[in-house]
N, CA, C and O atoms as a Maestro MAE file, in Angstrom:
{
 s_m_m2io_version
 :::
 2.0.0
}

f_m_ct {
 s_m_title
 :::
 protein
 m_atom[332] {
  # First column is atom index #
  i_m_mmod_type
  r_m_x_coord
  r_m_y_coord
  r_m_z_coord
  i_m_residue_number
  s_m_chain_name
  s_m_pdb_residue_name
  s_m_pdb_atom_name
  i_m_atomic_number
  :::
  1 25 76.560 101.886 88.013 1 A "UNK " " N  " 7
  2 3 76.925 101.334 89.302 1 A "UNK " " CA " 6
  3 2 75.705 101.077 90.178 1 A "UNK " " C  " 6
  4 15 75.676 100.315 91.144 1 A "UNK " " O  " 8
  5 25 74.553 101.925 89.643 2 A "UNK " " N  " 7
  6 3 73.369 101.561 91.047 2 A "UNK " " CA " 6
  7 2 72.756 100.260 91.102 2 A "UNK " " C  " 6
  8 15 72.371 99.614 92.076 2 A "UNK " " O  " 8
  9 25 72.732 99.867 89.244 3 A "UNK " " N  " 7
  10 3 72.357 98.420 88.914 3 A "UNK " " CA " 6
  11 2 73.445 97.562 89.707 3 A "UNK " " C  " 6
  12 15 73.034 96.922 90.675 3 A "UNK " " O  " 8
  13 25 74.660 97.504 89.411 4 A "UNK " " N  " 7
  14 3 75.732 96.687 89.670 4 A "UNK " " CA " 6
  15 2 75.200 96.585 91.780 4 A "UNK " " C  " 6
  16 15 75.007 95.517 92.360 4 A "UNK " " O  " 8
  17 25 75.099 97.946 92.432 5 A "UNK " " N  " 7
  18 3 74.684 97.963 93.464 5 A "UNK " " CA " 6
  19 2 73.170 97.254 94.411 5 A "UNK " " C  " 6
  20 15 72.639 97.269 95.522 5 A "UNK " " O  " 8
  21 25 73.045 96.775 93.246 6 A "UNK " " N  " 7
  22 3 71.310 96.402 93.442 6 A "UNK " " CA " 6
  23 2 70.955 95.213 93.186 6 A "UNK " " C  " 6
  24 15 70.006 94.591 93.664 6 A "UNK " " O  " 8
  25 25 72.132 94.707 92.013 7 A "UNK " " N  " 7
  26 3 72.084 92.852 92.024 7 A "UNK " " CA " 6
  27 2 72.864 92.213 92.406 7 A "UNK " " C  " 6
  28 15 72.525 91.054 92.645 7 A "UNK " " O  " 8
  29 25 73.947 92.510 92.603 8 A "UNK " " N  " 7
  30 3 75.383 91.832 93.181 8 A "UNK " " CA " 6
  31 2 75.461 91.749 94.556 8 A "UNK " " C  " 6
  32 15 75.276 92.797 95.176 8 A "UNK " " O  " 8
  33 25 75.679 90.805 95.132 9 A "UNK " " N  " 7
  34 3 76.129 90.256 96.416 9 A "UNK " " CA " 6
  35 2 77.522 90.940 96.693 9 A "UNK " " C  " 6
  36 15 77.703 91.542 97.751 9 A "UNK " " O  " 8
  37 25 78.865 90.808 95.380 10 A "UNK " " N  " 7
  38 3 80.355 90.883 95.601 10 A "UNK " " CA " 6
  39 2 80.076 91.792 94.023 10 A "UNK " " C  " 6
  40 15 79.220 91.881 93.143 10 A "UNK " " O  " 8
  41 25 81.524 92.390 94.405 11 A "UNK " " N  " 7
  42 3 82.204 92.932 93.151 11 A "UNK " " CA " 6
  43 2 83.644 92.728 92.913 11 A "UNK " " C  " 6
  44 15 84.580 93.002 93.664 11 A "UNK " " O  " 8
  45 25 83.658 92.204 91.746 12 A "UNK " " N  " 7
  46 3 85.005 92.316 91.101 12 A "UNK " " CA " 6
  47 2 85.678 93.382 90.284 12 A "UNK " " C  " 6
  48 15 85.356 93.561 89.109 12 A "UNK " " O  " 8
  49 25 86.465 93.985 90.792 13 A "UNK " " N  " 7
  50 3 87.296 94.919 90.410 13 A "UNK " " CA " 6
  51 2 88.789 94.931 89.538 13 A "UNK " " C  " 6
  52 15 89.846 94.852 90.163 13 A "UNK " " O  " 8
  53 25 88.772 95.022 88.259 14 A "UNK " " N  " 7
  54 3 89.561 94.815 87.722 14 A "UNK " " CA " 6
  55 2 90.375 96.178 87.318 14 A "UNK " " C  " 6
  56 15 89.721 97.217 87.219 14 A "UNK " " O  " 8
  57 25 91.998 96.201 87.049 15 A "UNK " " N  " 7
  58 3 92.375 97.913 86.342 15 A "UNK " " CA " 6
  59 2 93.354 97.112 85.643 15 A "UNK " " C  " 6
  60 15 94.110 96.262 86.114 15 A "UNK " " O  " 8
  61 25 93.233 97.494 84.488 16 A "UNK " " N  " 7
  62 3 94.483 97.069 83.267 16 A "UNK " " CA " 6
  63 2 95.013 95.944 83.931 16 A "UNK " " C  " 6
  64 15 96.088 95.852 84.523 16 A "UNK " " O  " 8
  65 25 94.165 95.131 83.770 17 A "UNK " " N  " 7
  66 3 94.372 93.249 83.887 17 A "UNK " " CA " 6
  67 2 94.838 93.197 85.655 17 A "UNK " " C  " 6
  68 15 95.345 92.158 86.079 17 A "UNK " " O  " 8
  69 25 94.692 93.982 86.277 18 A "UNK " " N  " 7
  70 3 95.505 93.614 87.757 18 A "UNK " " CA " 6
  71 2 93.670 93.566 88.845 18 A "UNK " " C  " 6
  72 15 92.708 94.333 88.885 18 A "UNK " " O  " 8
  73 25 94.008 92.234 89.545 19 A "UNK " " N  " 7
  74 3 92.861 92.790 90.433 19 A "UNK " " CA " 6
  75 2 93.185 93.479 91.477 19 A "UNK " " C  " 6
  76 15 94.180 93.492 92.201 19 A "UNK " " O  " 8
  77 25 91.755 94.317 91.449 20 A "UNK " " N  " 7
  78 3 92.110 95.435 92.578 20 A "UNK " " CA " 6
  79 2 91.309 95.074 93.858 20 A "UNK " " C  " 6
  80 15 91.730 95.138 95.013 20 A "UNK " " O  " 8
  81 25 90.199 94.722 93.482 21 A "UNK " " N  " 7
  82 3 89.378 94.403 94.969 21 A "UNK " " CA " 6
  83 2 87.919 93.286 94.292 21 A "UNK " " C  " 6
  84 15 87.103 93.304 93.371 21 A "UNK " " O  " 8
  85 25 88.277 92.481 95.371 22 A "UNK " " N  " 7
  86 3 87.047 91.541 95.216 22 A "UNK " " CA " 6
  87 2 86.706 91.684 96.764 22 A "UNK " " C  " 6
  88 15 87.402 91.481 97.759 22 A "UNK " " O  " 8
  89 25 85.131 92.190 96.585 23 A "UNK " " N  " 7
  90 3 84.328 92.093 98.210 23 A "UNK " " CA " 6
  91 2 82.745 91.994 98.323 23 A "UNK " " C  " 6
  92 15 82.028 91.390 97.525 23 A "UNK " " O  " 8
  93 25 82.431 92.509 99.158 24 A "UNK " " N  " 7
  94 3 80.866 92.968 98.592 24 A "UNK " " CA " 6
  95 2 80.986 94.405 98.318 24 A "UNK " " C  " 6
  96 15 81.880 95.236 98.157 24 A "UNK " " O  " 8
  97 25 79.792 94.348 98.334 25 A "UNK " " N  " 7
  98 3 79.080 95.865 97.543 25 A "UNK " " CA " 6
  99 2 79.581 96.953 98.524 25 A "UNK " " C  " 6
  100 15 80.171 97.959 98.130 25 A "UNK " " O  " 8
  101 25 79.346 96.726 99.663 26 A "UNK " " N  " 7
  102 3 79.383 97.763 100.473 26 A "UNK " " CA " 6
  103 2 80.727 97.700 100.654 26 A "UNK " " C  " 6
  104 15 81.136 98.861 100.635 26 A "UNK " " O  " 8
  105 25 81.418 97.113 100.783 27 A "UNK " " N  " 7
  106 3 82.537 97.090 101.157 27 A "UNK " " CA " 6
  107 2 83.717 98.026 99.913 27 A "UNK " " C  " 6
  108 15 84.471 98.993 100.025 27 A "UNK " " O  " 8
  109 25 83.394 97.245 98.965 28 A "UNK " " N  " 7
  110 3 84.315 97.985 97.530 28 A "UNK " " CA " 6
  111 2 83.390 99.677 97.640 28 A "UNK " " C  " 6
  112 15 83.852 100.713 98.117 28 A "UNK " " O  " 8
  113 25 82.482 99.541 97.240 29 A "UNK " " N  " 7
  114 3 81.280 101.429 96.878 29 A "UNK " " CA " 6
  115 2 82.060 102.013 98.690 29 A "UNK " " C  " 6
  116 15 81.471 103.086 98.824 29 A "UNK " " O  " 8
  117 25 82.940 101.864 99.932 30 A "UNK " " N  " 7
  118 3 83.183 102.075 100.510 30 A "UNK " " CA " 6
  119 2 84.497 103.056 100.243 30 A "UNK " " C  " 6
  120 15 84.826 104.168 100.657 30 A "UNK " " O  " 8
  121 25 85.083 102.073 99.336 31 A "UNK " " N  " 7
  122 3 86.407 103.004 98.705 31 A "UNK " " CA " 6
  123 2 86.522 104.039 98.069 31 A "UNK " " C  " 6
  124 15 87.653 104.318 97.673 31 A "UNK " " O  " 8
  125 25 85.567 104.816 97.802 32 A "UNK " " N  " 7
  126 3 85.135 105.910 96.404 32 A "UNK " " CA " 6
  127 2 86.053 106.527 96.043 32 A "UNK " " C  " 6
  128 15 86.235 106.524 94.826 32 A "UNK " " O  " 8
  129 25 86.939 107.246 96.829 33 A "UNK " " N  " 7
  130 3 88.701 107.487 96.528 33 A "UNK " " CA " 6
  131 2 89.515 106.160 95.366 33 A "UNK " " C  " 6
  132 15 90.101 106.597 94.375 33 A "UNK " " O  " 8
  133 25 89.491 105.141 95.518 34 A "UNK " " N  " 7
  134 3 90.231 104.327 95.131 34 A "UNK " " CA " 6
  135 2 89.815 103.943 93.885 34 A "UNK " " C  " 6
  136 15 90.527 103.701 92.911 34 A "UNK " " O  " 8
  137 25 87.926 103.878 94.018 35 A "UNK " " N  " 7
  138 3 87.567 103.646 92.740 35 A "UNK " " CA " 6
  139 2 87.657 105.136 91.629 35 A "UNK " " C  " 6
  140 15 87.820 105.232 90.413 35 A "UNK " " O  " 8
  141 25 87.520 105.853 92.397 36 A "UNK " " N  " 7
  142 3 86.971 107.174 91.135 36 A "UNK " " CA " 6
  143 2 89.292 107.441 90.541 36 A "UNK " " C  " 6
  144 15 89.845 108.163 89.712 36 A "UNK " " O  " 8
  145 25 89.592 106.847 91.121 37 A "UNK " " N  " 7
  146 3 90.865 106.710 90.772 37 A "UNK " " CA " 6
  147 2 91.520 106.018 89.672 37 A "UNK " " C  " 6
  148 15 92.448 106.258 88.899 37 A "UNK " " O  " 8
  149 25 90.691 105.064 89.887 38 A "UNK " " N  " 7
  150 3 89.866 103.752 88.398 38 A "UNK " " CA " 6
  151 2 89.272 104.401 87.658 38 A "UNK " " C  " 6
  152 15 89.407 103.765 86.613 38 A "UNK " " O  " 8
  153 25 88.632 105.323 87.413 39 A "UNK " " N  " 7
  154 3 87.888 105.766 86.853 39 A "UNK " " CA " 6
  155 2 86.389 105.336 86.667 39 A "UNK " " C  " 6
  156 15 85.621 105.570 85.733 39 A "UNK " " O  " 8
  157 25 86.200 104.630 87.844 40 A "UNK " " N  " 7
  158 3 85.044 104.285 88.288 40 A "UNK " " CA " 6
  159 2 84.225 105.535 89.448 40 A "UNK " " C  " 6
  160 15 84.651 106.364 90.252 40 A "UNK " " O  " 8
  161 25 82.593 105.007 88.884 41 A "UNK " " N  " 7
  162 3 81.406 106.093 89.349 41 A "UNK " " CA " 6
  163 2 81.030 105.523 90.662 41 A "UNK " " C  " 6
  164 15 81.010 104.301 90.520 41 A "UNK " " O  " 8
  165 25 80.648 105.928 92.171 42 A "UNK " " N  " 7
  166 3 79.956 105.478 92.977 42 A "UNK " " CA " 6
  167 2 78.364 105.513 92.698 42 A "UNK " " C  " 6
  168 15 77.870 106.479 92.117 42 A "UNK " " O  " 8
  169 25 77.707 104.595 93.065 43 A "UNK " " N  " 7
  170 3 76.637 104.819 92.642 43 A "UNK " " CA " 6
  171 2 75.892 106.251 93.431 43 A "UNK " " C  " 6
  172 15 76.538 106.777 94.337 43 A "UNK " " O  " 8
  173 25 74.639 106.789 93.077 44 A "UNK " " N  " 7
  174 3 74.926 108.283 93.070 44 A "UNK " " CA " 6
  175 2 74.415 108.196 94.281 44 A "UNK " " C  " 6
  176 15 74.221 109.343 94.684 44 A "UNK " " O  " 8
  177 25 74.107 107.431 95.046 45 A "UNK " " N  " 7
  178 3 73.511 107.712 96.634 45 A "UNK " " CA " 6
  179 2 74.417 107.604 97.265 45 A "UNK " " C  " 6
  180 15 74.595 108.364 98.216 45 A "UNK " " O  " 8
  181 25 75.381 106.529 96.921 46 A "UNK " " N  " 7
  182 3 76.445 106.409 97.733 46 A "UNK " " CA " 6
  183 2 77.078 107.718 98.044 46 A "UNK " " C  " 6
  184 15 77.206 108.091 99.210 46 A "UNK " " O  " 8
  185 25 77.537 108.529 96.874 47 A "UNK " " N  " 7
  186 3 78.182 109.441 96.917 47 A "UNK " " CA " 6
  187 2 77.646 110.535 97.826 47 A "UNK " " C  " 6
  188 15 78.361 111.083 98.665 47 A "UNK " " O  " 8
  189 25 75.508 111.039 97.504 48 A "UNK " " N  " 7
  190 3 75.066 111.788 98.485 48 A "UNK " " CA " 6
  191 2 75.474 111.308 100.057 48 A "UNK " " C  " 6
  192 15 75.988 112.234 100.684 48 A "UNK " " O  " 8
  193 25 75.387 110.427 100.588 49 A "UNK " " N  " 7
  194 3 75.377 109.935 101.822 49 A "UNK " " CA " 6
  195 2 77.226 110.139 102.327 49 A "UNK " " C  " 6
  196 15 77.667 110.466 103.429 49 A "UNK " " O  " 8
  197 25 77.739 109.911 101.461 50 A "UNK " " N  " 7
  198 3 79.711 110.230 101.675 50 A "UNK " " CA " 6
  199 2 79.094 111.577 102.013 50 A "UNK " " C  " 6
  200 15 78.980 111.680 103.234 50 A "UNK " " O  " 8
  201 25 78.550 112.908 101.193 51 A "UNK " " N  " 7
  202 3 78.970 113.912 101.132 51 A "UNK " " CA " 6
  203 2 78.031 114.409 102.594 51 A "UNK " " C  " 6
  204 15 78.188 115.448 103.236 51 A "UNK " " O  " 8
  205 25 77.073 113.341 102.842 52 A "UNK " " N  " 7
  206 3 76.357 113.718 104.248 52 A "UNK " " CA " 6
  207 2 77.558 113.511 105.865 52 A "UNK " " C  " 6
  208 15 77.657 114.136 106.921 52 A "UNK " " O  " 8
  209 25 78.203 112.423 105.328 53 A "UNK " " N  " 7
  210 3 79.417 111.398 106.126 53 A "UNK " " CA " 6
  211 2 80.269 112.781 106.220 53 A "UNK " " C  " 6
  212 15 80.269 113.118 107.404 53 A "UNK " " O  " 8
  213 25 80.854 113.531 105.578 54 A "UNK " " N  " 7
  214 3 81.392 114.738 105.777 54 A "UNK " " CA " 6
  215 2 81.045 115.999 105.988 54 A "UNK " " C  " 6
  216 15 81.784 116.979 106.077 54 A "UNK " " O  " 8
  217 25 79.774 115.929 106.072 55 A "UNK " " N  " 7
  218 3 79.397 117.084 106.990 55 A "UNK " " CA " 6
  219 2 78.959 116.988 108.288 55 A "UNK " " C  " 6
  220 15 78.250 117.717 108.981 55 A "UNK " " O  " 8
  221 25 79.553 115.885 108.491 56 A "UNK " " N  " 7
  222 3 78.981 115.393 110.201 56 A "UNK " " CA " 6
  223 2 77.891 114.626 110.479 56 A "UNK " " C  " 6
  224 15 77.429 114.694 111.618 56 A "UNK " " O  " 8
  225 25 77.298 113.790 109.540 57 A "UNK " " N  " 7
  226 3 75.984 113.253 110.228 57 A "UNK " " CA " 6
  227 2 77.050 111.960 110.034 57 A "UNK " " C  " 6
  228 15 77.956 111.712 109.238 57 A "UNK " " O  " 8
  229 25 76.426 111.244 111.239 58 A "UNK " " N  " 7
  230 3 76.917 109.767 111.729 58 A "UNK " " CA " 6
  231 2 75.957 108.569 110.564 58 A "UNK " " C  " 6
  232 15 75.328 107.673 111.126 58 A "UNK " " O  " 8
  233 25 75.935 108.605 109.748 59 A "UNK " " N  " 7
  234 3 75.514 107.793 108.708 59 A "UNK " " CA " 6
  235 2 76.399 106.339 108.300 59 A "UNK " " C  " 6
  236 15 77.609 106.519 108.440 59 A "UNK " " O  " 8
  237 25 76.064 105.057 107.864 60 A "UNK " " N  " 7
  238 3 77.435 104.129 107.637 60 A "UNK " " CA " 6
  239 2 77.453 104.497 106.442 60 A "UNK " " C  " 6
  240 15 76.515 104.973 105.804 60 A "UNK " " O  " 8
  241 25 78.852 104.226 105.984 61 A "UNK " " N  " 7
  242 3 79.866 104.309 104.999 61 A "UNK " " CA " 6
  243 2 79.324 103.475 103.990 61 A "UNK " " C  " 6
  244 15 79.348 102.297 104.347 61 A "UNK " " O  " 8
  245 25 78.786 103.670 102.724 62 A "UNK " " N  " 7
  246 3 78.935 102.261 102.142 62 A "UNK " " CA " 6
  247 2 77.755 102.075 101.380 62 A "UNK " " C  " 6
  248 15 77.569 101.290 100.451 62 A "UNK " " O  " 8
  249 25 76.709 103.187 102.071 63 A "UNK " " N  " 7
  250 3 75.072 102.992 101.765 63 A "UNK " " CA " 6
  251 2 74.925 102.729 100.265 63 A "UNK " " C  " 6
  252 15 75.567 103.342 99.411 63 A "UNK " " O  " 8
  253 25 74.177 101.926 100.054 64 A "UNK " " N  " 7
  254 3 74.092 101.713 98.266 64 A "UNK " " CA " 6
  255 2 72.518 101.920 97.644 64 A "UNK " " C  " 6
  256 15 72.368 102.334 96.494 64 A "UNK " " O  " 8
  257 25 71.466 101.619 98.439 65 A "UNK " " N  " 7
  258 3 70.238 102.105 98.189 65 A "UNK " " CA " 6
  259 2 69.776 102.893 99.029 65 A "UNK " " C  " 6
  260 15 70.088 103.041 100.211 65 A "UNK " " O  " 8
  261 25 68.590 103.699 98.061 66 A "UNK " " N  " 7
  262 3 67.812 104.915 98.549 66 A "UNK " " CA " 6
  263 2 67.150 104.471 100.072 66 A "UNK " " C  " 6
  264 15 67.387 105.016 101.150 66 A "UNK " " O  " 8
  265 25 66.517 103.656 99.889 67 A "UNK " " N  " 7
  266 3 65.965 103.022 100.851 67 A "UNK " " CA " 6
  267 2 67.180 103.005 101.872 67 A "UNK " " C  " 6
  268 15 67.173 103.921 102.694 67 A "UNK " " O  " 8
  269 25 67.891 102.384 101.915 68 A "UNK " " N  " 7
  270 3 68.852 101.969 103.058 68 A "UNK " " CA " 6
  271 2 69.270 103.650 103.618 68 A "UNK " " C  " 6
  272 15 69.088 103.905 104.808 68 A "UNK " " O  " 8
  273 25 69.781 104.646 102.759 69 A "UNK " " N  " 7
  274 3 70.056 105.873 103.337 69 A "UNK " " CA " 6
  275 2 68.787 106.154 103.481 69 A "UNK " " C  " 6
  276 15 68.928 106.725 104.563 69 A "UNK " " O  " 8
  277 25 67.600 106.227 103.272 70 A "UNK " " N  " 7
  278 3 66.172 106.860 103.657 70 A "UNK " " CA " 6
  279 2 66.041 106.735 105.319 70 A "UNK " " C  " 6
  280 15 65.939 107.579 106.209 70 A "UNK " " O  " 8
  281 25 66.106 104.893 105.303 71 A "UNK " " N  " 7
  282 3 66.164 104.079 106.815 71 A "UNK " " CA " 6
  283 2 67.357 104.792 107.538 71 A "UNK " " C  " 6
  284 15 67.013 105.197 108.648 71 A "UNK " " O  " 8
  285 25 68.482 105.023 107.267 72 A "UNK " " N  " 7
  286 3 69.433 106.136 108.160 72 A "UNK " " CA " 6
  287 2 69.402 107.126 108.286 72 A "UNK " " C  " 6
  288 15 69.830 107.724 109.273 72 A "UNK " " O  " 8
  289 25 68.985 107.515 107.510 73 A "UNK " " N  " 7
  290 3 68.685 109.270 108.045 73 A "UNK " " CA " 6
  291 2 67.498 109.548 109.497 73 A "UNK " " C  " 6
  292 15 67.631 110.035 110.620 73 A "UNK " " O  " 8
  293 25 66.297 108.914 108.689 74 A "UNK " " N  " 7
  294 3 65.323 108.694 109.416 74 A "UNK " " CA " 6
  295 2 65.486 108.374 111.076 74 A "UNK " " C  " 6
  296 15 64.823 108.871 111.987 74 A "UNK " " O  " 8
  297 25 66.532 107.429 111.168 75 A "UNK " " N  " 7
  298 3 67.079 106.456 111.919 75 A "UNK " " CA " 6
  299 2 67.660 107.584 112.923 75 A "UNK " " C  " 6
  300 15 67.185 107.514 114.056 75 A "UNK " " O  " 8
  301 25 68.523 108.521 112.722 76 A "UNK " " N  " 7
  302 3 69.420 109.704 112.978 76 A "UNK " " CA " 6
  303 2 68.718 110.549 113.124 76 A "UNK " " C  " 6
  304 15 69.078 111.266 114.058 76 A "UNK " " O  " 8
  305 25 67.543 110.966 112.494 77 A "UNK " " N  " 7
  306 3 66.638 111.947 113.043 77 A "UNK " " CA " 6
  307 2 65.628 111.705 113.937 77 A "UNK " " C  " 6
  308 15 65.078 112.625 114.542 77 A "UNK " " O  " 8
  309 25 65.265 110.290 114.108 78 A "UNK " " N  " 7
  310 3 64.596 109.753 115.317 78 A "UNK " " CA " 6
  311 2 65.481 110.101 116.829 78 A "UNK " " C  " 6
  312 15 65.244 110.767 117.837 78 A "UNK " " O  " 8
  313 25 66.391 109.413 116.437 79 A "UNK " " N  " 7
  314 3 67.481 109.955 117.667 79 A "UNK " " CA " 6
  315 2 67.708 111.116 118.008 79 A "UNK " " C  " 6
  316 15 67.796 111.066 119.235 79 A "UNK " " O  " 8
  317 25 67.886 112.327 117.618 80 A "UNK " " N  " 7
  318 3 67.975 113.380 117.799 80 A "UNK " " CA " 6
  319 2 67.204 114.047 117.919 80 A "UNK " " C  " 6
  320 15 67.365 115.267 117.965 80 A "UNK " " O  " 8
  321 25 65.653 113.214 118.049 81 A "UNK " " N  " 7
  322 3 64.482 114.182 118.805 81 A "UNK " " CA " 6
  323 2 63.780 115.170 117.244 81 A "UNK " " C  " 6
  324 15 62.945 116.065 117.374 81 A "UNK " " O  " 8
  325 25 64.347 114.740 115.911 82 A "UNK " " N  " 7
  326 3 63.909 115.719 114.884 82 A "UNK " " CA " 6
  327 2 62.885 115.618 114.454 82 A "UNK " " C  " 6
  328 15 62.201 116.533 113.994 82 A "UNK " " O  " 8
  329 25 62.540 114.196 114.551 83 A "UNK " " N  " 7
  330 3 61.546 113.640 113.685 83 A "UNK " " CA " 6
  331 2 60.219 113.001 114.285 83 A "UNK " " C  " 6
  332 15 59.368 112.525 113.534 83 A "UNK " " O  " 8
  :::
 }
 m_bond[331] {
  # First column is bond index #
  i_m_from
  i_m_to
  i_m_order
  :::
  1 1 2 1
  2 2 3 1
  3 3 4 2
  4 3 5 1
  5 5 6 1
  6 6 7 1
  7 7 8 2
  8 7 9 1
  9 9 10 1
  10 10 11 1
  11 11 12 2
  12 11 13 1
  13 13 14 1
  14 14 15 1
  15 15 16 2
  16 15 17 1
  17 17 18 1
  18 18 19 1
  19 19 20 2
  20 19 21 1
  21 21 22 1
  22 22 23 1
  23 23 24 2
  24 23 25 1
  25 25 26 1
  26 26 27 1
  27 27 28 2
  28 27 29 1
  29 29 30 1
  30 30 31 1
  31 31 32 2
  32 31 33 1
  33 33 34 1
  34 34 35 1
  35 35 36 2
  36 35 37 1
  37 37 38 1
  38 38 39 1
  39 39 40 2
  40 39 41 1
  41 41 42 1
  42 42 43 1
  43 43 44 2
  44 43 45 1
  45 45 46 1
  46 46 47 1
  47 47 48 2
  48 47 49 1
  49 49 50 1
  50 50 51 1
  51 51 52 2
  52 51 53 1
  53 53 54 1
  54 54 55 1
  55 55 56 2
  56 55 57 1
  57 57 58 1
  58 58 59 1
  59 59 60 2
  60 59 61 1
  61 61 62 1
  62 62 63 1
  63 63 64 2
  64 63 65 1
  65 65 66 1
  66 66 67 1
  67 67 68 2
  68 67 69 1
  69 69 70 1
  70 70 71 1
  71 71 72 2
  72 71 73 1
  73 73 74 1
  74 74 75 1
  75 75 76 2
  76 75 77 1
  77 77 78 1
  78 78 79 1
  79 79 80 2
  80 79 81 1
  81 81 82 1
  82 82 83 1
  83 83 84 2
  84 83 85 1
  85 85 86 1
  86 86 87 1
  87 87 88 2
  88 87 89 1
  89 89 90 1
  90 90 91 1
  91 91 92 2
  92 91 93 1
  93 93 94 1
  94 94 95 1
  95 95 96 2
  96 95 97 1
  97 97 98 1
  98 98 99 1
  99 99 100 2
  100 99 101 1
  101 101 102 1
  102 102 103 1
  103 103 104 2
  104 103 105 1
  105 105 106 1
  106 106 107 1
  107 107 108 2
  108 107 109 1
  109 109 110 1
  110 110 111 1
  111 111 112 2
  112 111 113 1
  113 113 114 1
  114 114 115 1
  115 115 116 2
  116 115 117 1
  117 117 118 1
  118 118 119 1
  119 119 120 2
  120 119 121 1
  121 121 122 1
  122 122 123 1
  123 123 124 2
  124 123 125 1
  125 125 126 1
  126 126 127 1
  127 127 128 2
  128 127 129 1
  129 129 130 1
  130 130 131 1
  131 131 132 2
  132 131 133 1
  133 133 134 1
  134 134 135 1
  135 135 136 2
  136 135 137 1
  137 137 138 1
  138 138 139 1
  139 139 140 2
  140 139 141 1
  141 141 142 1
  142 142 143 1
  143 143 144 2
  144 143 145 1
  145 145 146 1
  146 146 147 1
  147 147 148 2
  148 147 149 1
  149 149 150 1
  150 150 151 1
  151 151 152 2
  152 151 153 1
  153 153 154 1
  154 154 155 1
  155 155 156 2
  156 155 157 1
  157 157 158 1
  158 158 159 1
  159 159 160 2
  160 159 161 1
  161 161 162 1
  162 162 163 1
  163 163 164 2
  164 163 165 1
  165 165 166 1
  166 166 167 1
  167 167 168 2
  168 167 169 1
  169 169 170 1
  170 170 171 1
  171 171 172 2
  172 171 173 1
  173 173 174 1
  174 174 175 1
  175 175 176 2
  176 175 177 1
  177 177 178 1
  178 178 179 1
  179 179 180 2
  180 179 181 1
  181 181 182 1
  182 182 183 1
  183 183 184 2
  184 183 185 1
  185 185 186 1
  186 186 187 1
  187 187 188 2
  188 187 189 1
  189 189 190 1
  190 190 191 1
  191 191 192 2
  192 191 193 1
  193 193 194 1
  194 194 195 1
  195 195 196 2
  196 195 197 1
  197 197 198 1
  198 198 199 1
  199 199 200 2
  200 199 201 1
  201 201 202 1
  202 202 203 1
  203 203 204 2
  204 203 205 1
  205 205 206 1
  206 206 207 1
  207 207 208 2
  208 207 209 1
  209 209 210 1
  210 210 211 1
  211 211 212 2
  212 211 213 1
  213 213 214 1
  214 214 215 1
  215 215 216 2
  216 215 217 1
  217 217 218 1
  218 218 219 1
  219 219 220 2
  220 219 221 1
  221 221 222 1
  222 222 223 1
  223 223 224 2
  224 223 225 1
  225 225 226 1
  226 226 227 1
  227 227 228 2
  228 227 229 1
  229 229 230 1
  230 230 231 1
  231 231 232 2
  232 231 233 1
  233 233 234 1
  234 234 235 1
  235 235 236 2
  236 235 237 1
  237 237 238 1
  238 238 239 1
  239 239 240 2
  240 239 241 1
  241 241 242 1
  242 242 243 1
  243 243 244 2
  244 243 245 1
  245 245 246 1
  246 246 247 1
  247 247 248 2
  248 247 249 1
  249 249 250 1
  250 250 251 1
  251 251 252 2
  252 251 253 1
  253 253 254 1
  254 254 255 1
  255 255 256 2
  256 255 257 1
  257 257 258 1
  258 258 259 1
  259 259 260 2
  260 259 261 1
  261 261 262 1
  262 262 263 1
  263 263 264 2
  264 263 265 1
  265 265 266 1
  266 266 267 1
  267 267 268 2
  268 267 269 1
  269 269 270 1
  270 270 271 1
  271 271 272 2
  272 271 273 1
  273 273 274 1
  274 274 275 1
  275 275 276 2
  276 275 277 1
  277 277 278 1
  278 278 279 1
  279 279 280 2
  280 279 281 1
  281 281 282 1
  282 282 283 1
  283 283 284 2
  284 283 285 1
  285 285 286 1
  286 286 287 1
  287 287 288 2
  288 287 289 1
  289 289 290 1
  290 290 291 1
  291 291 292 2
  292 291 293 1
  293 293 294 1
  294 294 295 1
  295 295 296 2
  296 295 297 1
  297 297 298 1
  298 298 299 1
  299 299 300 2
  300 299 301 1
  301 301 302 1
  302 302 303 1
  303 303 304 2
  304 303 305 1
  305 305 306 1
  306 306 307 1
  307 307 308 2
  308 307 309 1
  309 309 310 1
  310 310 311 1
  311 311 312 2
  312 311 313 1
  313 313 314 1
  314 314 315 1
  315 315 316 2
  316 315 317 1
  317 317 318 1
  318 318 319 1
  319 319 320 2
  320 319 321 1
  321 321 322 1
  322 322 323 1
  323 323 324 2
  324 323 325 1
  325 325 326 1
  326 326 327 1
  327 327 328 2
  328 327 329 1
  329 329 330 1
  330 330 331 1
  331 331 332 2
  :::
 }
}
């Protein structure tokens, strides 16, 4: 999924011939409930940054590269005087 996250603009989502979601990247890796239901993987940052999203840091939903959660965290710890 990090490849799929890293060249694709959109994703198509297919489950036993039915479509399930056509969007972009961020938008579908947003669902991680719906996909890991599919039996689909979030890519693995996505998932760190969900599991940051639930412990309270104000992070967006959706993050798909290192870089992009690097730039939010950073982003969040500037603000809060941490960094």
């Amino acid at each position: 999924m990090e490849d799929v996250a890293a060249v694709c603009d959109k994703v198509l989502v297919m489950d036993h011939s039915h479509l399930e979601m056509f969007d972009t990247c961020e938008r579908v890796f947003s669902q991680g409930e719906r996909l890991s239901s599919m039996g689909l993987r979030l890519p693995q940052i996505t998932s760190i940054v969900d599991s940051l999203i639930s412990a309270g840091f104000p992070l967006p939903k959706g993050t798909l590269t290192v870089e992009s959660a690097v730039y939010s965290i950073t982003e969040y710890l500037k603000k809060e005087g941490r960094l």
